[in-house]
C-alpha positions in Angstrom: -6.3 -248.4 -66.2 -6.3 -244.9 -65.2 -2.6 -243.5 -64.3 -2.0 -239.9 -62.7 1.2 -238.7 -62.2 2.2 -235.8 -59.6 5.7 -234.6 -59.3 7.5 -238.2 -58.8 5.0 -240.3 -57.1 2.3 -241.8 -59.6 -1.0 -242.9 -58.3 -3.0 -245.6 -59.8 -6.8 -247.0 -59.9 -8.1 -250.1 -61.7 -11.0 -252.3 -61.5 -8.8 -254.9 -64.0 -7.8 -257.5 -62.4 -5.8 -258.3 -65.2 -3.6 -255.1 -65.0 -2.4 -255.7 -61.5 0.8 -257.1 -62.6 1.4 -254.5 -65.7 4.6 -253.3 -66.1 3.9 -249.4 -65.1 3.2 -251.2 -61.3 6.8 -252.2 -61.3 8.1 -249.2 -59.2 4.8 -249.2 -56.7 2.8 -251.1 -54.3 -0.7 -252.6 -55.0 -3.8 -253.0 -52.7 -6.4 -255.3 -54.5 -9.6 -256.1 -52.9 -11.9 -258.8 -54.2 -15.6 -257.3 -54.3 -17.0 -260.2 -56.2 -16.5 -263.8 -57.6 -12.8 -265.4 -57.5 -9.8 -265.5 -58.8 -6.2 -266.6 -58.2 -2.3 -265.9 -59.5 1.5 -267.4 -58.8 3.7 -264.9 -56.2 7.3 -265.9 -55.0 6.1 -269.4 -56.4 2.7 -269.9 -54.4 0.1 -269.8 -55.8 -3.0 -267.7 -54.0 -6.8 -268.1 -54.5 -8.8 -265.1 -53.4 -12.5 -264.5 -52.8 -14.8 -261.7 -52.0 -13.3 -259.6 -49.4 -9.6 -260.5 -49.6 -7.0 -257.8 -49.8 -3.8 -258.6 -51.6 -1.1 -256.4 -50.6 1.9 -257.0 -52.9 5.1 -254.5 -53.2 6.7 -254.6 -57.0 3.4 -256.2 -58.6 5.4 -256.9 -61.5 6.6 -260.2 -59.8 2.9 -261.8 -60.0 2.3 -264.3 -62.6 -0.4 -266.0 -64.2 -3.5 -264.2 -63.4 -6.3 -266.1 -63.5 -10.0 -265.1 -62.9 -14.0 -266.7 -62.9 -15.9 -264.5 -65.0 -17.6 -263.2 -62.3 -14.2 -261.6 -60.6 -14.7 -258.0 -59.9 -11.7 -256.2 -57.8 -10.8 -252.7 -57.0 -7.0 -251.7 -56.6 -4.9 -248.6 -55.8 -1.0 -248.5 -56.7 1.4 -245.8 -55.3 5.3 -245.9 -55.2 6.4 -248.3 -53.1 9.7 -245.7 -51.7 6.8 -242.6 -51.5 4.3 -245.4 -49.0 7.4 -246.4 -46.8 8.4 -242.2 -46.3 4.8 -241.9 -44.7 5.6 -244.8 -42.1 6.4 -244.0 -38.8 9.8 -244.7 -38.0 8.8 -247.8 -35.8 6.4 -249.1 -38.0 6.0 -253.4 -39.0 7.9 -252.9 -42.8 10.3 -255.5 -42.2 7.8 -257.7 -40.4 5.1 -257.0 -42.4 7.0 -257.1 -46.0 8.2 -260.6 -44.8 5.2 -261.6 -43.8 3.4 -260.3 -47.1 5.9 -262.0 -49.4 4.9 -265.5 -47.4 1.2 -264.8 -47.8 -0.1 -261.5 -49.6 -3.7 -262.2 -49.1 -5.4 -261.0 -46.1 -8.9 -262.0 -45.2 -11.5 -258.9 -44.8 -14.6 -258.5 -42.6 -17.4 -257.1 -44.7 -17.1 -253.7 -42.9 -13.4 -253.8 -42.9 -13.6 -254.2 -46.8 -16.3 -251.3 -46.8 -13.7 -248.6 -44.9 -11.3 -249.9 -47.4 -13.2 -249.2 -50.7 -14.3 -246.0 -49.2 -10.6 -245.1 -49.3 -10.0 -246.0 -52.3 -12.9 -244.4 -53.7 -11.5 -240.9 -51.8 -8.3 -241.6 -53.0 -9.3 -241.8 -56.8 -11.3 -238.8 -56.5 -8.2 -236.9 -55.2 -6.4 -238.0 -57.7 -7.3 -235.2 -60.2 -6.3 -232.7 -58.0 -2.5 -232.4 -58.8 -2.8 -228.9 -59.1 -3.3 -228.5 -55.5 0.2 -226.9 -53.6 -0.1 -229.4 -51.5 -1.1 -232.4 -53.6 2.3 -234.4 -52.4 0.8 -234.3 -48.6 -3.1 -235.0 -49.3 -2.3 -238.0 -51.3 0.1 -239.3 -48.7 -2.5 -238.4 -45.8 -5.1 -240.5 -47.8 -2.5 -243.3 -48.3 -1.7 -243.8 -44.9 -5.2 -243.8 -43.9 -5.7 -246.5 -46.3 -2.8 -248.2 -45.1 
């Protein structure tokens, strides 16, 4: 698992699907989107099943359990801090809504192209990453984030 740091806000990348629920992710947010086979794990006691182009969007990843995946799984996921996300909202944005809704059903079903933008992001956000020597690293990772978002 690769972990960057800059100033407060950590970034993370990961193809494990394993890792998604490491204790490091306890302070962030997770986006996880199936590429390939199948796999499922136990959130606020359901238990999810996810295929190829399913996006699990889970705040505090620390709270899944039991990971289970075919062989065959292959996922992509990006972590930031949870507190650093919600500060790029807009001030009427769907949080409450959409973190209620999220802790009912995390998984959210992807159109082939929809997955495409998606990995594209995360692929521009993981390249960023490495440039926390920028002045204005803080700004171009949230920029990126919210895109993603």
């Amino acid at each position: 698992m690769a972990i960057f740091a800059a100033m407060k806000t950590e970034f993370l990348y990961s193809t494990d699907f394993y890792g998604m629920n490491a204790r490091d992710l306890s302070h962030t947010c997770i986006h996880l989107l199936c590429t390939a086979g199948e796999g499922s794990f136990v959130f606020t006691e359901g238990c999810y099943h996810i295929v190829k182009n399913d996006l699990v969007v889970i705040p505090y990843p620390v709270r899944i359990s039991n990971p289970a995946a075919h062989s065959d799984i292959q996922v992509e996921w990006f972590a930031a801090d949870y507190k650093f996300l919600q500060s790029l909202l807009p001030s009427n944005n769907y949080s409450i809504g959409g973190s209620i809704s999220l802790n009912q059903d995390p998984v959210i079903k992807l159109t082939d192209e929809q997955a495409g933008h998606l990995l594209d992001d995360f692929h521009r956000l993981r390249e960023r990453m490495d440039d926390s020597h920028l002045q204005f690293y803080r700004e171009l990772m949230g920029s990126l984030c919210l895109t993603m978002m």
